[in-house]
C-alpha positions in Angstrom: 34.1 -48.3 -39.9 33.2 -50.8 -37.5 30.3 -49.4 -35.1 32.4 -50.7 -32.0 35.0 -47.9 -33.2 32.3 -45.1 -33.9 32.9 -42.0 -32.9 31.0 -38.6 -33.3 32.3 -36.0 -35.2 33.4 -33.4 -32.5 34.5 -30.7 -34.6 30.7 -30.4 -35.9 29.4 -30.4 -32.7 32.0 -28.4 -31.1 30.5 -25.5 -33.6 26.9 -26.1 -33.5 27.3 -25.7 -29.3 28.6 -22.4 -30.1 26.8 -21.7 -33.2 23.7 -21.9 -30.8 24.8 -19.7 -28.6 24.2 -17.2 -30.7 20.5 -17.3 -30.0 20.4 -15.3 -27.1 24.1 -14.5 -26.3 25.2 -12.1 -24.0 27.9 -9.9 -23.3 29.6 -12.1 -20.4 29.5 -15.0 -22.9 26.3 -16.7 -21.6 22.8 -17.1 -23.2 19.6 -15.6 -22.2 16.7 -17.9 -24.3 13.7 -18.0 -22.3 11.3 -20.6 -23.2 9.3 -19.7 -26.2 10.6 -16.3 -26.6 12.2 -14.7 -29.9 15.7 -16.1 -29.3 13.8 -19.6 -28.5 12.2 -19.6 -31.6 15.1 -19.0 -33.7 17.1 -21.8 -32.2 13.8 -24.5 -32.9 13.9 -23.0 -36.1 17.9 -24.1 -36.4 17.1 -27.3 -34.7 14.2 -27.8 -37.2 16.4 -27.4 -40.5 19.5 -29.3 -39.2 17.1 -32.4 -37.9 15.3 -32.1 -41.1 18.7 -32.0 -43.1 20.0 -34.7 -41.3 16.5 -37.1 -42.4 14.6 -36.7 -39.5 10.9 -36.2 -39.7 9.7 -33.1 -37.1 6.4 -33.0 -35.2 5.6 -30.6 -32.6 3.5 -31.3 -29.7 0.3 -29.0 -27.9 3.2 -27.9 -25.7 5.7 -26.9 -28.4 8.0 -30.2 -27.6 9.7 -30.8 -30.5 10.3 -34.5 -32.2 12.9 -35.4 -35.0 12.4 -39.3 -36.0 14.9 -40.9 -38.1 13.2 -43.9 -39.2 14.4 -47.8 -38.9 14.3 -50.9 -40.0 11.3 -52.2 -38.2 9.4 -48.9 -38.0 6.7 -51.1 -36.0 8.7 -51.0 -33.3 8.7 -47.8 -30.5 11.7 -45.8 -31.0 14.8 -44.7 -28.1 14.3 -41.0 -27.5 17.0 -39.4 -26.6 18.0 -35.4 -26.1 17.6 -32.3 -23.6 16.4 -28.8 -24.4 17.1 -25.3 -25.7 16.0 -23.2 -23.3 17.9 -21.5 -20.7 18.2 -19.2 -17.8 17.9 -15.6 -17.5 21.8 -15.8 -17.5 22.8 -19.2 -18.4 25.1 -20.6 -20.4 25.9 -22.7 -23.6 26.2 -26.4 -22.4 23.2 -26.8 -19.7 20.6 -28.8 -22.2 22.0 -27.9 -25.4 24.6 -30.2 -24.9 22.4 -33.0 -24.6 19.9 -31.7 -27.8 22.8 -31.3 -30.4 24.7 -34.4 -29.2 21.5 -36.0 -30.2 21.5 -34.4 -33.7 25.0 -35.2 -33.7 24.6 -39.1 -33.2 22.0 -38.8 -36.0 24.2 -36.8 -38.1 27.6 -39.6 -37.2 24.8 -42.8 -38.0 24.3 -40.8 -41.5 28.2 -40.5 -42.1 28.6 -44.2 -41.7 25.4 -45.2 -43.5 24.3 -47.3 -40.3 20.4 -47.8 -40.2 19.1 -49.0 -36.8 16.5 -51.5 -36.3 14.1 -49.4 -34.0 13.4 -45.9 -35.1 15.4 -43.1 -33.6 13.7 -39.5 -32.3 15.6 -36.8 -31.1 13.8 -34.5 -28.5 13.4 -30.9 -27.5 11.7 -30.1 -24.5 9.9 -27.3 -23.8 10.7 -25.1 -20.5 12.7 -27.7 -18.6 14.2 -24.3 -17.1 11.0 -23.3 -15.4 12.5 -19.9 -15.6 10.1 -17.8 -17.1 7.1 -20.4 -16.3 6.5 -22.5 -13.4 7.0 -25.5 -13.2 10.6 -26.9 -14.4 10.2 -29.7 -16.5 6.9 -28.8 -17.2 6.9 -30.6 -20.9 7.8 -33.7 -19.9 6.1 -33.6 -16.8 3.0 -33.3 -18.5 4.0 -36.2 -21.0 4.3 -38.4 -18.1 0.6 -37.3 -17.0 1.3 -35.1 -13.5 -0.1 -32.1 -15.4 -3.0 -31.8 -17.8 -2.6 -30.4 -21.2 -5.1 -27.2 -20.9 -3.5 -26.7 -16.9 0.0 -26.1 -18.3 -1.3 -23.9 -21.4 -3.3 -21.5 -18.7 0.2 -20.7 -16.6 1.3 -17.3 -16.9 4.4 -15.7 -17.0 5.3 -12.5 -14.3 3.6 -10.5 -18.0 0.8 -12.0 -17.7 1.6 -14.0 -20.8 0.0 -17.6 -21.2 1.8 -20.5 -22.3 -1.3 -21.1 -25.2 -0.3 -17.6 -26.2 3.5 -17.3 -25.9 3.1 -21.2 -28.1 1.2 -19.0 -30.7 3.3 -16.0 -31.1 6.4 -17.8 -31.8 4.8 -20.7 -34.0 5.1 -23.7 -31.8 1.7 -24.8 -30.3 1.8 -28.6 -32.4 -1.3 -30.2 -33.5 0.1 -33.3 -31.7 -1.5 -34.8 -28.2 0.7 -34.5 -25.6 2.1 -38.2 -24.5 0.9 -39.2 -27.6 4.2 -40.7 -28.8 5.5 -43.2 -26.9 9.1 -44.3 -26.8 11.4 -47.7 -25.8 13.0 -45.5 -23.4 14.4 -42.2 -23.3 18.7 -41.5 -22.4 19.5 -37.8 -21.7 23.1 -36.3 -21.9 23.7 -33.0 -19.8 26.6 -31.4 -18.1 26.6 -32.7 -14.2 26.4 -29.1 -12.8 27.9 -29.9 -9.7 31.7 -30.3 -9.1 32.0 -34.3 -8.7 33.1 -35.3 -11.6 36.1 -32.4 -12.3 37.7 -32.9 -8.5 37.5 -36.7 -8.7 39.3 -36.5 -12.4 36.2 -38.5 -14.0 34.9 -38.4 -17.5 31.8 -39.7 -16.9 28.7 -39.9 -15.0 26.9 -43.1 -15.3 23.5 -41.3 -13.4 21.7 -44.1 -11.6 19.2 -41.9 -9.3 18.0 -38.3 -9.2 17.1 -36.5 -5.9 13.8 -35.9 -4.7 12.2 -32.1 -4.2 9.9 -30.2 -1.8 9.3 -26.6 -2.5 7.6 -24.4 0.2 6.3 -20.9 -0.2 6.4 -18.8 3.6 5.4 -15.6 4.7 5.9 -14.0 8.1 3.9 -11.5 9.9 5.4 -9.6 12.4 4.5 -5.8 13.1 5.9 -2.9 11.4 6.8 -0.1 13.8 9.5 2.7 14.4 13.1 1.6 14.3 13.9 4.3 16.4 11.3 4.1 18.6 10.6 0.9 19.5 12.5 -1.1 22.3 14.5 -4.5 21.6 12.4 -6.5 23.8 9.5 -5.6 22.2 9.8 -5.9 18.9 7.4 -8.6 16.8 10.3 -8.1 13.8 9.8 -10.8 11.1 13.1 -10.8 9.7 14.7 -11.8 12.8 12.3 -14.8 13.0 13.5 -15.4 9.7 16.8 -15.3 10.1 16.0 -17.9 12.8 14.6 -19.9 10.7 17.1 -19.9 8.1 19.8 -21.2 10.5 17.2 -23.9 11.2 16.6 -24.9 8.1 20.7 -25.1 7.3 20.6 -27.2 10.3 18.1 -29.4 9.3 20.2 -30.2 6.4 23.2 -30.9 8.1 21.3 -33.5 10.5 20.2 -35.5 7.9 23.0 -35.2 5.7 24.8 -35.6 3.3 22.1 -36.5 1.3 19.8 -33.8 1.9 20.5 -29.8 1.0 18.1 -26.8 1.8 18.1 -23.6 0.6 16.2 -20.4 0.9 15.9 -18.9 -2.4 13.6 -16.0 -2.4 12.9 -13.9 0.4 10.8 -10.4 0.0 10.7 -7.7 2.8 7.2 -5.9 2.4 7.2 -2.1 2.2 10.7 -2.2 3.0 12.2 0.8 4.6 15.5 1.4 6.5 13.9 2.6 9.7 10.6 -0.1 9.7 10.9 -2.9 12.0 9.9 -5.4 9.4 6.4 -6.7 9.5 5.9 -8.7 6.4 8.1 -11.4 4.8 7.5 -13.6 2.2 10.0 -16.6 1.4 10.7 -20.0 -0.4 12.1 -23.1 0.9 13.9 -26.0 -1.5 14.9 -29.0 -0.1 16.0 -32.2 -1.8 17.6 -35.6 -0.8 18.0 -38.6 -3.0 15.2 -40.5 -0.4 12.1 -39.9 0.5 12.3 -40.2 4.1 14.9 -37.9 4.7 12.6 -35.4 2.7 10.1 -36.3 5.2 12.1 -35.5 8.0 13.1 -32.7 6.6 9.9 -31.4 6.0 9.1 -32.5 10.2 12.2 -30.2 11.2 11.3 -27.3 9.4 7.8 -27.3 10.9 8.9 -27.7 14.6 11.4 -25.0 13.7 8.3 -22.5 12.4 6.2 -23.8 15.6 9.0 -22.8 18.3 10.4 -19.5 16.2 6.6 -18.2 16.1 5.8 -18.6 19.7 9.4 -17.5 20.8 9.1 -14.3 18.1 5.4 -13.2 18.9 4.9 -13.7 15.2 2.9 -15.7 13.0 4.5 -18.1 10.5 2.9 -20.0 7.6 4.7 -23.0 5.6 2.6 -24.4 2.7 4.3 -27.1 0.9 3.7 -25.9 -2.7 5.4 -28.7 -5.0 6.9 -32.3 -4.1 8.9 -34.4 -7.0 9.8 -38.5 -5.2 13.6 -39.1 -6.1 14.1 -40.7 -9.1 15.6 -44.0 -9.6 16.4 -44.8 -13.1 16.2 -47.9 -15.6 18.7 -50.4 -14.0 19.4 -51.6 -17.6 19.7 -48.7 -19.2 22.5 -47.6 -16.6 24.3 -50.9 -17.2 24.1 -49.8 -21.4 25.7 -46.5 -20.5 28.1 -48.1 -17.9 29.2 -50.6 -20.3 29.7 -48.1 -23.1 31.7 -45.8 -20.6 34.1 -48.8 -20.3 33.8 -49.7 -23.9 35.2 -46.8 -25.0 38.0 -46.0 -22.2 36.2 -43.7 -20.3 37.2 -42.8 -16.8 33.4 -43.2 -15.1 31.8 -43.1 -11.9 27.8 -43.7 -10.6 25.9 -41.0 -9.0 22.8 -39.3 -8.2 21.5 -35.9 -10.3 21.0 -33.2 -7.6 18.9 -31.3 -10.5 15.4 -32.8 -11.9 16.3 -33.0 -15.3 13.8 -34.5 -18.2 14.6 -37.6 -17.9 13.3 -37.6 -14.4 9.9 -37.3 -14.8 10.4 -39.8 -18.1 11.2 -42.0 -15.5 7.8 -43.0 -14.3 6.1 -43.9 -17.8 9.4 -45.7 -19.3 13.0 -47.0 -18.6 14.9 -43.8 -18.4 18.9 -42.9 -17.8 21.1 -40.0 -18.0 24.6 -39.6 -18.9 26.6 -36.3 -17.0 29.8 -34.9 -18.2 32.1 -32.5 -15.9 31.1 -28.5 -16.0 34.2 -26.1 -15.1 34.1 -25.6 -11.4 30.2 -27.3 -11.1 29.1 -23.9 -12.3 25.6 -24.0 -13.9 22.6 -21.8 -14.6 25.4 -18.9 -14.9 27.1 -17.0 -17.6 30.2 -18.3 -16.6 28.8 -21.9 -17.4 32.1 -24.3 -19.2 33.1 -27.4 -20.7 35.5 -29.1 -22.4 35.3 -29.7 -25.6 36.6 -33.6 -25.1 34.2 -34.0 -22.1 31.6 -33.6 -24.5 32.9 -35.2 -27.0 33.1 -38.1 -24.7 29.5 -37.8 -23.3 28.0 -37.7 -27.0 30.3 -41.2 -27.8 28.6 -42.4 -25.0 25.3 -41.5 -25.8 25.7 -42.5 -29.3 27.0 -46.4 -27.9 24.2 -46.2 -25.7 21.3 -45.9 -28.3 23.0 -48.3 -30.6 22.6 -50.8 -27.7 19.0 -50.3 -27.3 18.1 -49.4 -30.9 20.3 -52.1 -32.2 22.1 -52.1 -35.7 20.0 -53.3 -38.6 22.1 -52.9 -41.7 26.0 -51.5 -41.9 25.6 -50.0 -45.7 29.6 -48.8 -45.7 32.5 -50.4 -44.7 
């Protein structure tokens, strides 16, 4: 087979998606594999065997990342990474990051069926936490590949058990001997499902990702005065959820000014000593915001503090807004997105460009090599939920893409079969 007609075998990654899925499953049909728990250890220890099967040489990273290297012809050169991760929400589903691992496999696996050896050196990656779900931050792996955290700060976080990552890495077999950012790569192309609704409503196959938006996280806590529901007058009240609520309509605002490319959401709110007939005196709450530019995060981030400034004084309450985490949008390898543009068309694929509203991998890749993602449509832009879909063509399609892609970069050095 000529490589200009390759094409993954979907069958075989059709099953491994759902094979996977058993790692974890749940009763609603979605997966619960936390980073570096039981279920996340079986599934490395799938991912190990297959990648091993399949040729690859595995080394594990001080953070558990894992690394499957199919070698080349010119093994001097730095190899295309490509892949995801395994890990997922509390109740997430199949497709969010193990799409993107196994498609990986699966281009090894479909280079192996056609006895095509590339000229660079190939490694298929598995990131550790990307969810951020049971330890903070998201992306931490990576992140900490591409130097924003140091090695020994991201083994000391702790889980809500008061579990460290050093020690969670131990239990389940997975704290490598390897340096962290120690390998280096030519650049690094992630698949994942878009989890949004873009691609489905404008009938599009694929997303050629050129830029990922930018976050600012905020932690907030109100203090009112707790006092006597009953008992206490209207007028003069000091009742922090009200100022709250205030400030959540202020903060929707906010994102409406400056939109559409911004979005803000408050995610966490918690009433302290929370009764039905307290006037509440203690809230604490978290702010996301995002916006593909920086500015707008910036204004942003000016709007919510005049709102806190003129809801505290108008209130009688005091109102504290610490900016806790900011990630700069990301803007990805121009050339990289032409290779996955190109192989979109190449290959017939309805495509569009967009922007990531998620920080994916890739993201924080970004900043210490030419980085690109590829999206494919999720049922109804429902992610990081049980009721989590694809298509089995749409992922099909992303993995052809992928697979076009790193032959582009990686180049062909020797087509054994005809």
């Amino acid at each position: 087979m000529k490589p200009s007609n390759l094409q993954v075998d979907s069958g075989r990654l059709w099953h491994d998606i759902h094979d996977t899925a058993k790692f974890g499953s749940t009763p609603k049909g979605g997966v619960k594999r936390l980073t570096l728990s039981a279920e996340d250890k079986e599934v490395r220890d799938w991912f190990r065997t297959a990648c091993e099967q399949a040729g690859c040489e595995v080394h594990v990273d001080a953070l558990g990342t894992m690394f499957a290297t199919r070698p080349g012809r010119d093994n001097s050169k730095l190899p295309v990474g490509f892949g995801s991760h395994l890990d997922t929400q509390p109740t997430g589903g199949k497709y969010d990051g193990v799409l993107g691992t196994l498609a990986a496999l699966e281009v090894i696996r479909t280079l192996n069926d056609a006895g095509i050896e590339t000229d660079a050196p190939l490694c298929v990656v598995n990131w550790t936490n990307e969810e951020g779900s049971r330890f903070a931050p998201a992306t931490m792996a990576s992140a900490a590949y591409a130097g924003e955290y140091a090695t020994e700060d991201i083994l000391g976080r702790r889980d809500t058990d008061g579990v460290s990552v050093a020690d969670a890495l131990d239990s389940i077999g997975y704290r490598g001997s390897e340096a962290v950012g120690l390998r280096k790569f030519a650049g690094f192309v992630e698949l994942h499902i878009e989890q949004g609704p873009i691609l489905e409503a404008e009938n599009e196959t694929i997303g050629v990702v050129e830029r990922g938006q930018g976050i600012a996280w905020y932690d907030g806590s109100i203090t009112g005065f707790a006092s006597h529901a009953g008992t206490t007058p209207m007028p003069l009240r000091h009742d922090a959820l009200l100022a709250l609520s205030e400030l959540a309509l202020a903060v929707e605002q906010a994102a409406i000014t400056y939109g559409p490319n911004a979005v803000a959401t408050i995610g966490e709110i918690k009433i302290e000593n929370a009764s039905r007939n307290v006037v509440p005196g203690e809230i604490h709450f978290t702010i996301d915001a995002r916006s593909g530019a920086a500015d707008i995060l910036d204004k942003l981030h000016d709007a919510f503090r005049k709102a806190v400034t003129e809801i505290a004084a108008r209130r009688g309450v005091g109102i504290e807004l610490i900016p806790v985490w900011r990630k700069e949008p990301t803007v990805f390898d121009a050339g990289l997105v032409e290779a996955i543009a190109q192989s979109s068309r190449e290959l017939g694929y309805a495509s569009r460009r967009m922007m990531s509203g998620a920080i994916h991998d890739a993201c924080n890749l970004s900043t210490v090599m030419p980085a690109a993602m590829i999206f494919v449509p999720c049922k109804d832009g429902i992610s990081h939920n049980e009721l989590e879909d694809a298509t089995q063509a749409d992922c099909t399609a992303g993995a052809n893409v992928l697979l076009h892609t790193v032959l582009k970069l990686a180049g062909i050095a020797d087509e054994k079969k005809s």
